[in-house]
C-alpha angles and dihedrals in degrees: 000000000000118000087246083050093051101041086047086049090049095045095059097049081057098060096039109045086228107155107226116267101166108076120233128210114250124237094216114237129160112316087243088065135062129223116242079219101054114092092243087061087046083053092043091065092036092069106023112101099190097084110098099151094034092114102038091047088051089047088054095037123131135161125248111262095209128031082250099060103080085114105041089042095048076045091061110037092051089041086052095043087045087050104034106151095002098145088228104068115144121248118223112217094176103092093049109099126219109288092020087122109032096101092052126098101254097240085066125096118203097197122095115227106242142122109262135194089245093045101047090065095059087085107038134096090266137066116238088246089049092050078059102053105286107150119251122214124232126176084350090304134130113241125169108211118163135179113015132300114212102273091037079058102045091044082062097055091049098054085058096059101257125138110235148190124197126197131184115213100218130150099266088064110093115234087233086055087054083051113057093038087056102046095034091063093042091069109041112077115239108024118080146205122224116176129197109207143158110266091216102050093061097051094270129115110247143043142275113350146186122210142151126254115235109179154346118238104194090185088065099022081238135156124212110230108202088205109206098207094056086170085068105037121336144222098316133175103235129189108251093231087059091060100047085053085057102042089045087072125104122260111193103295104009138359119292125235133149146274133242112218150198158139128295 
């Protein structure tokens, strides 16, 4: 079964309250974790009640292009599923090649207009090619520093006109106080919960990682992370203790953690 058949499939067990009854075949994470696909994670969003942005964030979904856009491609999707419909989305040009337009009527425009994970930088704190790995320069030195660290993250968000709240996870912030503020925002529509968390210690292979948060399953005290880079992991219910213990890690200069967005 395709993702969009899945997610279509997913959607309407949401809505419906229809317990699963089609297996799905696993895509095999961390015991620890559970497969969106399985029927036990189909299960999982049949009967959680905490995910009030699931479908819009799934209409909106896309994969991250590089192995560095975890954070421009979560941008985009939330920024997609906050403005869906707004009159004044950007079009990226950028993908079109030469003479893709050159059998159209000129009045006609090709791009879509949609947030996207290469548009979405342009107003950040970071150039595209540091993003990728350029070295910035602090204090005249040379840092690499690719990707996004939390603030970097959540400034992005914010030039694009977007209310914020930032947590760090350290180790003064209760695990209760992560809680409320997760599941909270899962179940009410139009605000929205993106984490930065480090993929092993979680259970997963890689580093440092964005992603949106899809749901709140009370039963299993589990979390849906809507996992932007779906080659390398895949959408997976997590417990939520799992993922404080992967957000309370240190990225670069302090802990990492997640932001709590929405519209202006």
């Amino acid at each position: 079964m395709s993702l969009f058949a899945r997610i279509a499939f997913a959607i309407l067990l949401a809505t419906s309250g229809i317990a699963p009854t089609l297996a799905l075949e696993a895509a095999g994470p961390a015991p620890a974790l559970v497969a969106f696909n399985s029927d036990d994670g189909m299960a999982r969003l049949g009967r959680a009640k905490a995910k009030a942005d699931f479908a819009g964030l799934a209409n909106q979904f896309e994969a991250q292009s590089n192995i560095a856009f975890c954070g421009p491609t979560t941008a985009a999707i939330v920024l997609n599923t906050a403005r869906n419909g707004s009159p004044d989305l950007p079009r990226d040009r950028s993908r079109l090649r030469p003479g893709d337009t050159q059998h159209l009527p000129g009045t006609m425009e090709l791009a879509v207009p949609r947030f996207t994970q290469d548009n979405v930088i342009d107003k950040g704190p970071k150039t595209r090619a540091q993003v990728l790995g350029e070295p910035m320069y602090v204090d005249g030195k040379a840092i690499r520093d690719a990707g996004y660290q939390l603030r970097q993250f959540d400034a992005l968000l914010r030039a694009h006109d977007l209310a914020t709240r930032l947590v760090v996870v350290d180790d003064a912030l209760p695990e209760p106080a992560i809680r409320r503020d997760l599941i909270d925002n899962l179940g009410r529509g139009g605000d929205y919960v993106i984490v930065n968390y480090h993929r092993r210690d979680v259970g997963q292979a890689g580093g440092g990682h964005i992603s949106p948060l899809g749901a709140y399953d009370e039963e299993t005290d589990s979390v849906l992370v809507m996992d932007v880079n779906p080659a390398s992991a895949g959408w997976v219910w997590m417990p939520l203790a799992t993922l404080v213990t992967g957000m309370r890690t240190l990225d670069t200069v302090e802990n990492r953690g997640y932001i709590l967005v929405q519209p202006r």
